[in-house]
N, C-alpha and C positions, 0 to 999 in steps of 0.2 A: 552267395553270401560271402562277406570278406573274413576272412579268415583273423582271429587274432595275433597281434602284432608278436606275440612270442613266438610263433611258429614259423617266421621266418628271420633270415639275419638282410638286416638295413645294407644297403650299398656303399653305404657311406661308413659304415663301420670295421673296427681293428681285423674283427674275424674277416668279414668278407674281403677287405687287399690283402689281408693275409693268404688268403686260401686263392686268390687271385694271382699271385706272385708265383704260387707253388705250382698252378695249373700253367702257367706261362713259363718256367724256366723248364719246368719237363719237358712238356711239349717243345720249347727250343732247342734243348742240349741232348733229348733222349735217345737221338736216333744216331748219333755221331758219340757222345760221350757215353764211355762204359759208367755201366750201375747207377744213371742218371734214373732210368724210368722207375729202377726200385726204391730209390731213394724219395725221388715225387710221390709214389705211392705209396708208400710205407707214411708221409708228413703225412699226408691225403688223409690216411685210415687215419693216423690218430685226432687229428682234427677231429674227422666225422665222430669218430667215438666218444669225443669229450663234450660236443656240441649234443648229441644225442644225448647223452646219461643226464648233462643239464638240465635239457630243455624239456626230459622226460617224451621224446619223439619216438621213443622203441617202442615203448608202453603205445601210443596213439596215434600210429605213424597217419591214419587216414588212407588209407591205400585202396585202388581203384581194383575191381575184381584183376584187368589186365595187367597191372602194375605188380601186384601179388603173384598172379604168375609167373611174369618177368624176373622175380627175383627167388620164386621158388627155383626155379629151372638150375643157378647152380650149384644149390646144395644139393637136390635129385642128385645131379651126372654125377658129382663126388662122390656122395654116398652109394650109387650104382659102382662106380668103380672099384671103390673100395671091397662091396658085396662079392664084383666078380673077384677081385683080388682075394679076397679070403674062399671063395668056391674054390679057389685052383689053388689051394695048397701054403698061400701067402709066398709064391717064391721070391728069391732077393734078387730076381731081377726088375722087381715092381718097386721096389724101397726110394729110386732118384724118383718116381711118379708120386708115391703120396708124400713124399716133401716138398713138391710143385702144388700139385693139383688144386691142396686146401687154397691154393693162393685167390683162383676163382673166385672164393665167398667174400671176397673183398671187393665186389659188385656191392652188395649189401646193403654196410654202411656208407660207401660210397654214394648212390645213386639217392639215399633216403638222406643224408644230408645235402649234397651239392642239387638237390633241385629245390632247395629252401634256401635258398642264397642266393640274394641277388648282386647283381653288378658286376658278373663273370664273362660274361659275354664277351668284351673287349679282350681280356685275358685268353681268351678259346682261341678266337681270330687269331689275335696278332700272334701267338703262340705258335699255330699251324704256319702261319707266314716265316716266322723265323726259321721253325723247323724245317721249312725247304730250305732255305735257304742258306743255314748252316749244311746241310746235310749235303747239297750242289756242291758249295764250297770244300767240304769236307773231301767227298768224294773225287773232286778237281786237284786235289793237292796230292789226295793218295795214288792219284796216275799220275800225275805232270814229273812228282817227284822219284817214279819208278819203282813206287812200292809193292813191296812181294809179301803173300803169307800164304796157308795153308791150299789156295783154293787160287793159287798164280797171283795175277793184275787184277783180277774181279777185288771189287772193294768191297769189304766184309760191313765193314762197323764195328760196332761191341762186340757181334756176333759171329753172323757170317752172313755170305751176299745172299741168301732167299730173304734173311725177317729184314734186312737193310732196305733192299731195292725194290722190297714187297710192300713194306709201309711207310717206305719214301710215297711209291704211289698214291698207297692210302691219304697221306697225307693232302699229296695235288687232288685229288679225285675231292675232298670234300670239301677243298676250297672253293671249287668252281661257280657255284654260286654267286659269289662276291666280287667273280669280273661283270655281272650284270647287276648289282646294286648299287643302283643311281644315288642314293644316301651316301655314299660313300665319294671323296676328294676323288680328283683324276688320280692324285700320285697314288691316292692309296689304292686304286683298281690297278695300276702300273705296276704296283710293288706286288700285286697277288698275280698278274700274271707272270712276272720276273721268279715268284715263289716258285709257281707251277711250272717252269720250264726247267728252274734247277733241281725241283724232284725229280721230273723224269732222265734230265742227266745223271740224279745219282740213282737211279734205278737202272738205266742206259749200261754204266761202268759198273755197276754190281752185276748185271748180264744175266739177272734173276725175270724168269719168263712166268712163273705161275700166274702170279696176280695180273695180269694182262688180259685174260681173258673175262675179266670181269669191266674192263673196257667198255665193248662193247654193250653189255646189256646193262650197264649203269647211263649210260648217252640217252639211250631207246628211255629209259624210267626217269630220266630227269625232265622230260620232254613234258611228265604228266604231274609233276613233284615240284620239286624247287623252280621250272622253270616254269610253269603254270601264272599265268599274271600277269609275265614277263612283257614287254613289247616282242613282235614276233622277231625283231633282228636280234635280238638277245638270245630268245626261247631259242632261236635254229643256228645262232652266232655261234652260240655258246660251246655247242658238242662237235661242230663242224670244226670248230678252232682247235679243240684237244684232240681231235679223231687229227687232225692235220699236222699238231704236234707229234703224235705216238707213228705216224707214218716215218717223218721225219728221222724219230731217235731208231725206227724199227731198220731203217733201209739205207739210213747214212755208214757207209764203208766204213769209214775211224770208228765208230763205238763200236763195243763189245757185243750190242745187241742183233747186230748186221750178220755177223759171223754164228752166232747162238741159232738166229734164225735159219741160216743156211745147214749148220748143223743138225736142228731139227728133220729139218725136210729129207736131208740124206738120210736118217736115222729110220725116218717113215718108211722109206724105199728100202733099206737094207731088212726089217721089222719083214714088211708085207712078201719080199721072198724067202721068209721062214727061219731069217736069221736072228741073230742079238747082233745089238748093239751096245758098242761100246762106248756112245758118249753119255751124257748127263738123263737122256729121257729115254738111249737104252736100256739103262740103268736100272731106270725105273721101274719098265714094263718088265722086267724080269724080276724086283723086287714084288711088283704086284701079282704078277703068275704064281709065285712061290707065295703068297698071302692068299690068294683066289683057293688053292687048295685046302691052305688050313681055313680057310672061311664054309668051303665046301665040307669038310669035314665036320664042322659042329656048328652051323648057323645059328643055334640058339641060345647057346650058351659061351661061343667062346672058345678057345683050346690055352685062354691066360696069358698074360704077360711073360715076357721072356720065350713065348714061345717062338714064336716068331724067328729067332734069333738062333735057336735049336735045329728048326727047318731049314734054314739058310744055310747053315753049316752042312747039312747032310746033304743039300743037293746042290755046292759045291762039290763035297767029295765023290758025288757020283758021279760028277760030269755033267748033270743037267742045266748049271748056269755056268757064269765068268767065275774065277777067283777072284777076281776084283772086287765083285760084293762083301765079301770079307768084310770091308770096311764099316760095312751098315749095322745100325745094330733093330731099324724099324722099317716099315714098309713106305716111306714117305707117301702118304696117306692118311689124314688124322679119321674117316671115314673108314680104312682098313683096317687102322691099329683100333677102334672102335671096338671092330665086329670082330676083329679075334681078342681083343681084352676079355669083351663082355658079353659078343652077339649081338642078335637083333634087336634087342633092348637098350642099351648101351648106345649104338647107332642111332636110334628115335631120339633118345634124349640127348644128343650131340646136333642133331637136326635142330630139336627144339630152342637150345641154346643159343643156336644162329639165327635162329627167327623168332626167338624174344624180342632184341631189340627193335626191329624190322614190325614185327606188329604192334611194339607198342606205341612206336612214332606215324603209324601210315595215317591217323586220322589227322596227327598234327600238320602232316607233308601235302595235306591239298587246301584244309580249310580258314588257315588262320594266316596271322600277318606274313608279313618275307623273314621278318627276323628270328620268327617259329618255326615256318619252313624250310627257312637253310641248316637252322639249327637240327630239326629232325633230317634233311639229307645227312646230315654230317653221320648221324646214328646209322643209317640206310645205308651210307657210301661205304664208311671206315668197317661196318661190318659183313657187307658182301665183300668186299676185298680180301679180308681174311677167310670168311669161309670160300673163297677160290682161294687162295692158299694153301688151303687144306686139303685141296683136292690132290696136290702133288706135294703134300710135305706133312709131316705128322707133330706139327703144330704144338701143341704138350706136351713133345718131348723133351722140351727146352722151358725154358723160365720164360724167356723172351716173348715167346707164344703166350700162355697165359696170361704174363704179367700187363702184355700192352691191348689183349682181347678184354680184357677188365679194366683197366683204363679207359680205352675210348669208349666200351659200350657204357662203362657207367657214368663217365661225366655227359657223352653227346646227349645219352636220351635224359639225363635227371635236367641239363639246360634245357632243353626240345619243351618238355615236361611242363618244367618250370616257369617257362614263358608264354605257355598255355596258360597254366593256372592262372599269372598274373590278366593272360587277356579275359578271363572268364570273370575274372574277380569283377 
């Protein structure tokens, strides 16, 4: 049945290039230019919130049993954190987390307005397109020019080089799509792979390796998802071509990711005869030993926030780790910091929030047009990337984490969504 006309916003309407502009200049400027993505987000919320109370959409949103869950999921984790956060005492080392965290619930009104809006689509695209391409360019200028900060040559961004060179990727990876849609100019297939070669340069010179391994089993799932339909030199072109670029940025001497890799490997061999390591993913493995204990010690409940950071201290002072770790104040692990905030509880519902988006697009990612389908990879790509991120980085510890995990899950899947509805209509 079609829906009446008040329940969506026209394409052709003030609101919809408005909110069209806003999704495009983020997506352009957010990955290079500081407080760009909160500033997009923050138009974003209040948009959605004035279109809602209007339109009286709170009150009747029509939501699908899945859709309802997708959006309970992150008031839950908030609310679980906060739970744990008050179980252990309220310490102040939890106080920078609940001034992030509410940020989350700004999925919400996001996704319940922007999947009632049409003529966004254009906006999404070219938005992702510029954002590599700013962000290449960005990252080109911050080397050529010999730029230094906290963390050497690596190029940070707003932030620093993990959320920079992580959803630089993000970025390429949910384009890909769009080098095989034949609808689309030669130039403007030109310009998307031109996009996707300057994300992974600026992922390349950020020398940020988590999100990388979501590489791999993103190729393998497009194979059944967005590339389904495809002509077969497209469906087997397509991964073969990115899998040839990421060879490339992995193994060429001049970038920073050549050197990152060889460091790895040494790091593995110094690891497996019983040593630490001192570089970036010694680090690690030693921040995560020192978390493995306190996880071991109360799996169900947690040992709180700030603890973490209490542990670290003391097995410094004993000699058990580097002094180096000093510097950390989490377990770069948002999986870690999970189960000692909150436990095994805490953890599920960190799981579930990553695979909200993920089941809510899987039915739109095989059966409906290409325009639905790439739109729902987009929701599939942008948020397996990040939950591989999170596997070596504790994601919510920073604004950055949050603010762009609510971002892209709630616009990819309310367009996915939304371009469903329209075909059903």
């Amino acid at each position: 049945m079609i829906e009446p006309v008040a329940t969506r916003v026209a394409a052709d309407s003030k609101l919809s290039r408005l909110t069209g502009s806003v999704v495009f200049v983020t997506l352009a400027l957010g990955l290079a230019v500081p407080n760009a993505q909160d500033s997009g987000t923050v138009a974003l919320v209040l948009l959605a919130l004035g279109w809602l109370a209007h339109s009286g959409q709170w009150r009747r949103p029509g939501l699908s049993g899945i859709e309802g869950f997708y959006l309970a999921l992150p008031l839950a984790f908030v609310l679980a954190w906060l739970a744990a956060w008050a179980l252990h005492g309220m310490p102040d080392a939890g106080i920078g987390t609940v001034e992030r965290l509410p940020k989350l619930l700004a999925i919400v009104p996001l996704y319940l307005f922007l999947r009632r809006v049409d003529g966004l689509d254009g906006a999404w695209w070219n938005g992702l397109v510029a954002g590599c391409l700013v962000a290449g360019a960005y990252a080109l200028w911050y080397t050529l020019t010999g730029q230094e900060g906290p963390h050497g040559a690596r190029v940070t961004g707003p932030t620093n080089p993990i959320y920079f060179g992580g959803l630089s990727l993000a970025f390429a990876l949910m384009l890909i799509p769009r080098l095989a849609d034949e609808r689309q100019t030669s130039t403007a297939r030109w310009l998307t792979g031109a996009a996707i070669v300057m994300a992974f340069v600026a992922n390349a010179l950020s020398g940020s390796r988590g999100a990388w391994l979501a590489i791999p089993a993103l190729l393998a799932v497009y194979l059944f998802t967005a590339g389904a339909g495809q002509p077969l030199r497209w469906r087997l072109g397509v991964p073969v071509m990115i899998l040839a670029v990421s060879l490339v940025v992995l193994f060429t001497p001049v970038l920073p990711m050549s050197d990152r890799l060889d460091e790895t490997l040494t790091e593995l061999s110094v690891i497996a005869d019983g040593e630490n390591g001192a570089g970036g993913f010694g680090r690690r493995v030693q921040l995560w030993d020192i978390a493995g204990s306190l996880i071991g010690a109360e799996p169900l409940t947690g040992t709180g926030p700030g603890s973490f950071r209490v542990a670290l201290e003391e097995s410094v002072q004993v000699g058990a780790h580097d002094r180096i770790l000093m510097r950390y104040e989490h377990p770069h692990s948002q999986y870690f910091s999970a189960l000692i905030d909150g436990g095994a509880g805490l953890l599920v519902l960190l799981l579930a929030l990553f695979a909200g988006p993920i089941l809510l697009v899987s039915r739109l990612s095989r059966r409906y047009s290409r325009q639905c389908r790439y739109l729902a990879w987009c929701a599939l790509a942008g948020t397996t990337v990040i939950a591989f991120m999170a596997l070596s980085e504790s994601i919510f510890t920073r604004n950055a984490g949050i603010v762009w995990f609510a971002l892209l899950s709630s616009v990819s899947t309310a367009l996915a969504v939304g371009s469903g509805q329209r075909e059903s209509d």
